[in-house]
C-alpha positions in Angstrom: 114.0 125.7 84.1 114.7 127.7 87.0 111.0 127.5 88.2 111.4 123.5 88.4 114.9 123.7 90.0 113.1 125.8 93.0 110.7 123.7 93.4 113.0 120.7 93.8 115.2 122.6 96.2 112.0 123.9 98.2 111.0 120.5 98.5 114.7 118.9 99.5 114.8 121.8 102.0 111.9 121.4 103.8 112.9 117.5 103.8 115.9 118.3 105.6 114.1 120.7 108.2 111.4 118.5 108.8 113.9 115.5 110.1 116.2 118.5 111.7 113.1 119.5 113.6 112.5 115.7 114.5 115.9 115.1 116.0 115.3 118.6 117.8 112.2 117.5 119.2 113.6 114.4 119.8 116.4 115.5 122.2 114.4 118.1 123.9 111.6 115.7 125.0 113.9 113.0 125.9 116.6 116.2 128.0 113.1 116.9 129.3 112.4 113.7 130.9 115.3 113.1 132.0 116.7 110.2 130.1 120.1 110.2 128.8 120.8 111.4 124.9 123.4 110.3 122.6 124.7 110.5 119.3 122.9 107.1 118.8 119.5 108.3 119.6 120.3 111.1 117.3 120.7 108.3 114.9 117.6 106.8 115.7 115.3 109.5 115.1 117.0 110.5 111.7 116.5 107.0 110.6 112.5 107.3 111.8 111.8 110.4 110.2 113.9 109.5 106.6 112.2 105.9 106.9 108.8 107.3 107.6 109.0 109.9 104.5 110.5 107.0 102.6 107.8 104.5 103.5 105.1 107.1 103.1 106.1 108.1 99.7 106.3 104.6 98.0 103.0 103.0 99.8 101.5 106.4 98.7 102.4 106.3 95.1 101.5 102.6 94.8 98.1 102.7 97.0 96.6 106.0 95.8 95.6 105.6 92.4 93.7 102.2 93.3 92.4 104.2 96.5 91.2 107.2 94.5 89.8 104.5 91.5 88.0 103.0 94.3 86.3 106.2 95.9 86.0 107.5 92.0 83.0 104.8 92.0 81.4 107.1 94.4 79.3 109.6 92.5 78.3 111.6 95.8 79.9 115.2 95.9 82.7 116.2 98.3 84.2 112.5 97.7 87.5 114.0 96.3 88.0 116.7 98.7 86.8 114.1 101.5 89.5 111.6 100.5 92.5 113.9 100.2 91.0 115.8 103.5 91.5 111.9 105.0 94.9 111.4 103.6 96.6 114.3 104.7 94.9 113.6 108.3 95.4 110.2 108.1 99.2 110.4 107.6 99.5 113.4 110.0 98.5 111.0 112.9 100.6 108.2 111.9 103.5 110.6 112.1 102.2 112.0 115.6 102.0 108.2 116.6 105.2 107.1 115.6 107.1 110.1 117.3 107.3 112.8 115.2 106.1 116.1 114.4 102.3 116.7 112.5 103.2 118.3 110.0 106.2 115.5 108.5 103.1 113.5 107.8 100.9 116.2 106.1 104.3 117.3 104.4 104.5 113.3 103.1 100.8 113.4 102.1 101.4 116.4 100.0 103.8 115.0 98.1 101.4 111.6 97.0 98.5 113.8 96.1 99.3 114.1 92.6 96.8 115.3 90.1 97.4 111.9 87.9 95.9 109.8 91.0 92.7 111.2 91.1 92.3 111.9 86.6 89.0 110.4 86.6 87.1 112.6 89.0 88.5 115.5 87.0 87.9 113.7 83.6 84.4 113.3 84.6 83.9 117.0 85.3 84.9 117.7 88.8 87.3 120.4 90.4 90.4 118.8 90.8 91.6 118.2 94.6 94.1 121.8 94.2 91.3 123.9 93.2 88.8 122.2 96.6 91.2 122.9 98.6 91.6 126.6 98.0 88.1 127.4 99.7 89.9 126.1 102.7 93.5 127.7 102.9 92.1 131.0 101.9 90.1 131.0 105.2 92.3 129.2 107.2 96.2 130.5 106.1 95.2 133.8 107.1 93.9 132.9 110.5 97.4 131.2 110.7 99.4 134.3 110.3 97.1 136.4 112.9 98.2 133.7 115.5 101.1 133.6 114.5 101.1 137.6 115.0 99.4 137.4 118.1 102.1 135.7 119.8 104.7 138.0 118.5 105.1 140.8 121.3 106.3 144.0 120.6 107.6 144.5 123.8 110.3 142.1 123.3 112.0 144.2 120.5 112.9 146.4 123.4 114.9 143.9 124.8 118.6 143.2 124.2 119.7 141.2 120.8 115.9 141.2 119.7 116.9 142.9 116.6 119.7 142.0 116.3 119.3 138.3 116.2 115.9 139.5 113.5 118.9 141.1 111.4 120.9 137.6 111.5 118.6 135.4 110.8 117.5 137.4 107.5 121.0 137.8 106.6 121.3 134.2 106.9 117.9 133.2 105.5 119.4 135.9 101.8 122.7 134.8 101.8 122.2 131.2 102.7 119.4 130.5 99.9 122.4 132.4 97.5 125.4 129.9 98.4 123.0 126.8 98.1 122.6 127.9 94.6 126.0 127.8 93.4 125.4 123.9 93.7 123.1 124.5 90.8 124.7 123.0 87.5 123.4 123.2 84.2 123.9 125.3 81.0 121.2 128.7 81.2 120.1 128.3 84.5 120.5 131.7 86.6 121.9 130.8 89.6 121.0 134.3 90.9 117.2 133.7 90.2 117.2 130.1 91.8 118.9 131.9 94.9 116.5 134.8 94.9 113.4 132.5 94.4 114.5 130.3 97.3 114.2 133.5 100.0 110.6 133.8 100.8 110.1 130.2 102.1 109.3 131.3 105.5 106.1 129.7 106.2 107.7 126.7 107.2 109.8 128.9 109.6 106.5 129.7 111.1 105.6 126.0 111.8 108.7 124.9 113.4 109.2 128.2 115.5 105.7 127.8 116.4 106.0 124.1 117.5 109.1 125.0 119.0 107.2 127.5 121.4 105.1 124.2 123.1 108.4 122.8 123.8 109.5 122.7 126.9 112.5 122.0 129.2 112.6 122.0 133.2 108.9 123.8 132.7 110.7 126.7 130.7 110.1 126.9 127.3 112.9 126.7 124.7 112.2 129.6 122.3 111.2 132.6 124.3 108.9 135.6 123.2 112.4 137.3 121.5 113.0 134.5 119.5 110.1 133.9 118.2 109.4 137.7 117.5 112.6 137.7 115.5 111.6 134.7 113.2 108.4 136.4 112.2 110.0 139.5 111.6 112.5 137.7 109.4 109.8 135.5 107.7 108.0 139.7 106.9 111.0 140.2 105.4 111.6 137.7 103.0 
């Protein structure tokens, strides 16, 4: 029981960071080009990014099985791992066209690919789509994290507040994940495990610091070297 009610909060959390990081985006690029930002435009993008995940979700779940029955007439190899490989992309762009960051379209995409969809290439012997992918996140996560490293530099712990700020945000990343789960009703349920099983989610972190690195405003860049070392020493943490 606690295992699905993580889940369900991982899922509504990364929800709600994906459309906070389109309304940041959102207001830096416009600050950066020098048009005007209001509460309105706030507004806007919120409505974008929920209506996009919205839209995504219930075309996704309607169009996918008969999309996947379609492509399950193909008896070629690679057609599953092909087809998810497309839809993830596919989604990924649309979100990139409409405005918004990469990843709220790969995030939507993930959420569609259910196991159900694609039954009959599994029920005719194949590897379902989880198990295809594997081969690729094994060999591409970790190259992730050495970039991710790489652009961490040391040097900047010397600084003032670099460790510091890296003690705040893991205080905040422990103790935040333990007050969401005092909203956590139900008879048995161990509010102490759902708040322990909800710290390390910092992968996601990762993204959105990273992202935030390309972002720029009068040419500087809005999270400097000590910001973004202190994220990835917070995301080592948890």
């Amino acid at each position: 029981q606690e295992a699905r009610i993580i889940l369900g909060a991982a899922v509504l959390d990364d929800v709600m960071g994906l459309v906070v990081l389109a309304v940041v985006t959102g207001m830096i690029g416009a600050a950066d080009r020098g048009a005007s930002f209001s509460l309105a435009s706030v507004a806007v993008i919120v409505v974008k990014a929920v209506a996009f995940l919205g839209i995504s979700l219930f075309l996704g779940v309607r169009l996918s099985p008969k999309l996947f029955h379609l492509a399950s007439r193909l008896h070629a190899r690679g057609v599953l791992l092909a087809l998810g490989l497309a839809i993830c992309f596919f989604f990924s762009w649309i979100a990139n066209l409409v405005g918004l960051a990469p990843i709220v379209g790969a995030f939507a995409a993930g959420l569609i690919l259910e196991d159900v969809h694609y039954r009959e290439f599994v029920d005719r012997g194949e590897h379902p789509l989880e198990d295809l992918i594997q081969p690729i996140s094994s060999f591409l996560a970790p190259i992730f994290f050495v970039l991710m490293g790489l652009r961490t530099d040391l040097r900047s712990f010397a600084g003032p507040g670099v460790i510091g700020l890296a003690g705040a945000l893991i205080l905040a990343a422990v103790l935040g994940k333990q007050a969401c789960s005092l909203g956590v009703w139900g008879r048995g349920v161990d509010r102490l495990t759902v708040g322990l099983g909800m710290i390390p989610r910092g992968e996601v972190g990762l993204i959105f610091a990273n992202i935030g690195v390309g972002l720029t405003l009068g040419g500087a860049p809005i999270i400097d070297g000590g910001t973004f070392s202190a994220v990835v020493v917070m995301v080592i943490v948890t």
